[in-house]
C-alpha positions, 0 to 999 in steps of 0.5 A: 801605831796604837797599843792593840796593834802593838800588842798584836805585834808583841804577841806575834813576835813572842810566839816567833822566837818562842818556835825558834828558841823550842827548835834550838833546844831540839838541834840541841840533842845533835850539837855541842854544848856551847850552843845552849846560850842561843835557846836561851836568848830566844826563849828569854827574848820571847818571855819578854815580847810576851810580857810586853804586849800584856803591859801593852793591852792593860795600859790600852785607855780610850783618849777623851775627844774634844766634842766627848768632853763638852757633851756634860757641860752642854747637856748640864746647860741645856737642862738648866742654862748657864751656871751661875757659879763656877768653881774650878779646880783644875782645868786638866780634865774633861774640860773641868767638869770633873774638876769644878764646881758648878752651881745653878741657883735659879733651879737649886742644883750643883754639879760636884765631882762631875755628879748632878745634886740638887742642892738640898742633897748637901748636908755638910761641909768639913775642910781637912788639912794634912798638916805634915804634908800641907795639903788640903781636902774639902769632903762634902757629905751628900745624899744620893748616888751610893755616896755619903761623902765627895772628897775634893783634893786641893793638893796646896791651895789652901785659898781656894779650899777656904772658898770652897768651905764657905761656898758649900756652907752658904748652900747648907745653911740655906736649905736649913733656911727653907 
């Protein structure tokens, strides 16, 4: 059963107890007293159910298809073949687009964050290092798409951060070059 469904079902018990536990608290006025316990499980009941389907809606995330994941990289291939470099970071999401680093140096483009630069749009390349922590970030600053900056988290893997530094600064140094 999917979350909407779910959710509906939530609601629809919600609103059940929520007439049983107002109906209670009507019998209430003809009944003794020790009766009161039972509306106020019902109401409580009913608060939760509520409660409940709204986590249920707020969580409701559409699942990324296969074919939907490969759509970039093969849009990404068909503008300008295959990469010529591939950098991946982590391979959990969208396949790695998202995560990777794809350089196509024969039309002087590269795919960071999942966002389509031309290569002269990087201008700098720093690697941060959270000492206490030990953990990594590669920011690159860029030009385009409202962002001066795209930060890479390499969690632990000071390597891989190392190589990227130095990829991004060949890149730079070259439009410098020209």
């Amino acid at each position: 059963m999917d979350n909407e469904k779910k959710a509906q079902q939530r609601k629809r018990l919600s609103a059940t107890f929520l007439r049983y536990g107002l109906l209670s608290i009507l019998l209430l006025l003809f009944l003794p007293s020790w009766i009161v316990v039972i509306p106020c499980v019902l109401l409580f009941a009913a608060w939760g159910f509520y409660i409940d389907s709204q986590r249920l809606m707020r969580k409701q995330a559409v699942p990324i298809q296969k074919n939907q994941k490969t759509q970039a990289y093969d849009r990404l291939v068909a503008r300008y073949g295959e990469p010529s470099e591939r950098i991946d970071i982590r391979k959990d999401r969208y396949d790695g687009i998202v995560d990777s680093i794809l350089i196509f140096e024969k039309d002087r483009h590269i795919v960071l964050d999942g966002l389509d630069f031309e290569m002269r749009d990087i201008t700098d390349c720093r690697l941060v290092e959270d000492e206490h922590r030990n953990l990594y970030s590669v920011i690159i600053s860029v030009k385009g798409f409202g962002r001066s900056e795209i930060t890479l988290n390499l969690e632990e893997d000071q390597e891989m951060a190392k190589k990227i530094v130095g990829r991004i600064d060949e890149i730079v140094q070259q439009n410098k070059k020209e």
